[in-house]
N, C-alpha and C positions, 0 to 999 in steps of 0.2 A: 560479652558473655554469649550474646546470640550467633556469634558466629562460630561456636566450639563445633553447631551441629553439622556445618558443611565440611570439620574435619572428623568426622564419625570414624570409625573399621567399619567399612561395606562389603558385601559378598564380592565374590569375583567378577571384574566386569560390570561394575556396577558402582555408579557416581552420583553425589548430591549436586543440584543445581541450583542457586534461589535468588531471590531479588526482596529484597523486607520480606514481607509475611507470605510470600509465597515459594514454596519450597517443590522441587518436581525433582522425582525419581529416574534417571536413565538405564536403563539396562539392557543390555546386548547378551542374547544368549541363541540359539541355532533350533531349538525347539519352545515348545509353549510352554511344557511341564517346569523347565527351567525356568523361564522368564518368570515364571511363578513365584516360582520357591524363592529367587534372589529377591523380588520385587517384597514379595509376605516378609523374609529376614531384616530386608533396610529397613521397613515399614515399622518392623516391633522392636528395632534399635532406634528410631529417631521418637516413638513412643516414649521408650524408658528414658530417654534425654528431658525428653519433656518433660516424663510424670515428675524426674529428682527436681526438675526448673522449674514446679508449680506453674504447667502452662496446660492446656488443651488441644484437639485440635476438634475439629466440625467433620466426622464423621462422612457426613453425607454428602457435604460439599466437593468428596473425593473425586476424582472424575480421571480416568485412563482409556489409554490408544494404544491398539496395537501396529505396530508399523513394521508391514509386510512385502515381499514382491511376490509373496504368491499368488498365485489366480485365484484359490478359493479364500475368499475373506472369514477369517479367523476372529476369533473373541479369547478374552482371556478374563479370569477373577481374582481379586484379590482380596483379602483380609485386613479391613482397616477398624480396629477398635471397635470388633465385633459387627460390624457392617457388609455386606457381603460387594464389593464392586465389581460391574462390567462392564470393559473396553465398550468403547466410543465410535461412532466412524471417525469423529472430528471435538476434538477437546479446545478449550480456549485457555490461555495462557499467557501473561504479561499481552494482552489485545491479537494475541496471532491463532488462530483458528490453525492446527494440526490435524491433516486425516494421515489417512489410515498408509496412501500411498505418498502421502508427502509431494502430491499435485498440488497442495494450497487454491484449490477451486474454492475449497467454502471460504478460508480467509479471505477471497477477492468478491467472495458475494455478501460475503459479511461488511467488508470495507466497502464497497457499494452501496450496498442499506444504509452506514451512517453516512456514505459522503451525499447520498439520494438526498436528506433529510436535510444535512446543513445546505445543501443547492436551494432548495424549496423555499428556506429561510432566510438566506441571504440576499438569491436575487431581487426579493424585494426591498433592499434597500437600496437597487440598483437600478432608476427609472433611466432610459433611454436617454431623456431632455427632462432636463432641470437635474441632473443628481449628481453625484461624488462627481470628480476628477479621475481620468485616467488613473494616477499613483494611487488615489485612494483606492480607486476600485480591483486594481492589484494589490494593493494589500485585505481590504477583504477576501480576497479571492484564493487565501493561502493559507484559510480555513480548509477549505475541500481539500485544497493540494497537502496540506499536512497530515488529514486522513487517512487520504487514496495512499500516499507514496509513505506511509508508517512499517518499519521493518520493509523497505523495497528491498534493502542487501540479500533478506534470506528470500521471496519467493518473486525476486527480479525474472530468473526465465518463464515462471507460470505466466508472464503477460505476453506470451508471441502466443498464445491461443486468441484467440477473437474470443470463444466461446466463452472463456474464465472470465476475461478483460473487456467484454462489452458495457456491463451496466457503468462501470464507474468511468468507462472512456466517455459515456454520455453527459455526466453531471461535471467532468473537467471539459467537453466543450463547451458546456452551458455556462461555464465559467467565464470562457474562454469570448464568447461572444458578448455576454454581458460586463466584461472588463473594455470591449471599447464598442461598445452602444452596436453590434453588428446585426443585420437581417438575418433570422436565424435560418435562412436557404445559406450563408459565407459557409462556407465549408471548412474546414477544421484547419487544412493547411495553411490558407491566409491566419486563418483567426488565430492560431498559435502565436504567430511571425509578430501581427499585428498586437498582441498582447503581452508578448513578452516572456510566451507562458513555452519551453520547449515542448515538446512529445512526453506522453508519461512513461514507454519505452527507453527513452534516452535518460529520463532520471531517475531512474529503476536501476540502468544498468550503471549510470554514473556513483550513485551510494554502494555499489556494486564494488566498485573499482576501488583500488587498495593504493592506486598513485597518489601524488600529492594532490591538494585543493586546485590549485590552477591547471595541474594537468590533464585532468579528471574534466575538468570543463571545460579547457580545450579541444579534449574529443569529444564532447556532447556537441559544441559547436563544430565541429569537425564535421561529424556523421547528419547532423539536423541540415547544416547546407546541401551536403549531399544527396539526402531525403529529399531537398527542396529542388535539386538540380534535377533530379530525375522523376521526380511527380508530374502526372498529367493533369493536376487540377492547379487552383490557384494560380491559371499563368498570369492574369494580368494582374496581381498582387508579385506576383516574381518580378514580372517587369518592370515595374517602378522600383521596387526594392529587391535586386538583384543579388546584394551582400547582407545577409544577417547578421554581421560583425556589426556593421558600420548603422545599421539601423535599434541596436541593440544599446549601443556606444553610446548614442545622441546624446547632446548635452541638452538637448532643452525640443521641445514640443510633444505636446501630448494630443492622440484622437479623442475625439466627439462621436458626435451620430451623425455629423455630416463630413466630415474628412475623412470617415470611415467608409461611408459610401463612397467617395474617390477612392479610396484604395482597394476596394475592394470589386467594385465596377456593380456591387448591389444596391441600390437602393432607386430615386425618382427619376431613370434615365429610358429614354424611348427602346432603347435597344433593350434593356433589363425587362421595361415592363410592356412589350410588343406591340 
């Protein structure tokens, strides 16, 4: 019965979109007066659906963006069961932060706050010596990464900005180093390689990618060796492990806090510590 509403008569240009109980208006119109009027009509049609289906809705909890390329930033109102609404810079919706220019800056600071909070929390389940196993501590470790990389398909290009993608590049290395007990001077290139964990880049654009499962990771390993072949850090982590394939593959051994310090060239060595 509840799905009669997403086949409603909508004004011109203008489409219902929902997921359970949350329902969100699109409207595409070339001025604001318009996006109005279309916006106020859907709104008092999906009303009277409701009123005949003895449902409600939460007034207040309405919340609208207007999404613009023009330089001066625009507001728009709308009329929801006598409530007056006004656009947003950035609305939240099914967990994805939308502004206004559809940069997804806020979603990526938003996805930072929670992934900050589960880092905080987790790695204390993560001592250096005495704790999990390697495998375990990868799979804790994909709490954060489920957060960070949630909806990566729609704001995959917002992470070649450093400035969007710095906070939460810090809490997936912190992951990164605490999945194999690492000095946190290891620098992100080894500490990926070593952990098993790719670039959040390359799996941003991998949920991106619309090829098959296998193929889709074959170029994330494609690109990520590449990445590795041409960085000027982590050489002596390259060196011993020259092929990410083959080190990814392994059938069997897992790092510590001291084979990580071999691979990594950090930790109790006269040369490391002068």
């Amino acid at each position: 019965m509840y799905d009669t509403v997403l086949r409603l008569d909508m004004p011109t240009d203008t489409r219902i979109v929902g997921f359970a109980d949350d329902i969100a208006i699109v409207t595409v119109a070339k001025d604001i007066q318009q996006a109005e009027e279309n916006t106020n009509a859907a709104v008092f049609r999906i009303l009277e659906w409701m009123e005949a289906n003895s449902l409600s809705i939460a007034a207040h909890k309405t919340e609208a963006v207007l999404i613009s390329s023009r330089k001066k930033v625009e507001t728009a109102r709308i009329e929801v069961a006598g409530c007056s609404i006004t656009s947003k810079p950035a609305i939240k919706y099914l967990e994805v932060m939308m502004d206004h220019r559809l940069t997804f800056k806020a979603h990526l600071q938003y996805a930072a706050n929670k992934a900050g909070k589960a880092t905080s929390a987790i790695t204390r389940l993560m001592a250096n010596v005495g704790g999990p196993k390697q495998r375990s501590r990868w799979l804790i470790s994909t709490v954060v990464r489920s957060i960070i990389l949630y909806a990566g398909a729609i704001w995959a290009p917002a992470i070649s900005s450093p400035t969007y993608s710095r906070n939460f590049m810090s809490s997936y290395r912190t992951c990164a180093l605490r999945t194999v007990c690492a000095f946190r001077t290891v620098l992100e290139d080894a500490a990926f390689v070593l952990s098993d964990m790719a670039p959040l880049d390359l799996l941003a654009n991998e949920a991106r990618n619309r090829d098959p499962p296998p193929v889709r990771r074959e170029t994330t390993l494609t690109n990520w060796q590449r990445i590795g072949r041409d960085s000027n850090h982590g050489s002596w982590t390259r060196r011993l492990l020259p092929d990410i394939r083959q080190w990814l593959n392994r059938k069997h051994g897992q790092t510590d806090f001291y084979l990580t310090q071999l691979l990594t060239g950090h930790g109790c060595f006269k040369s490391y510590l002068q």
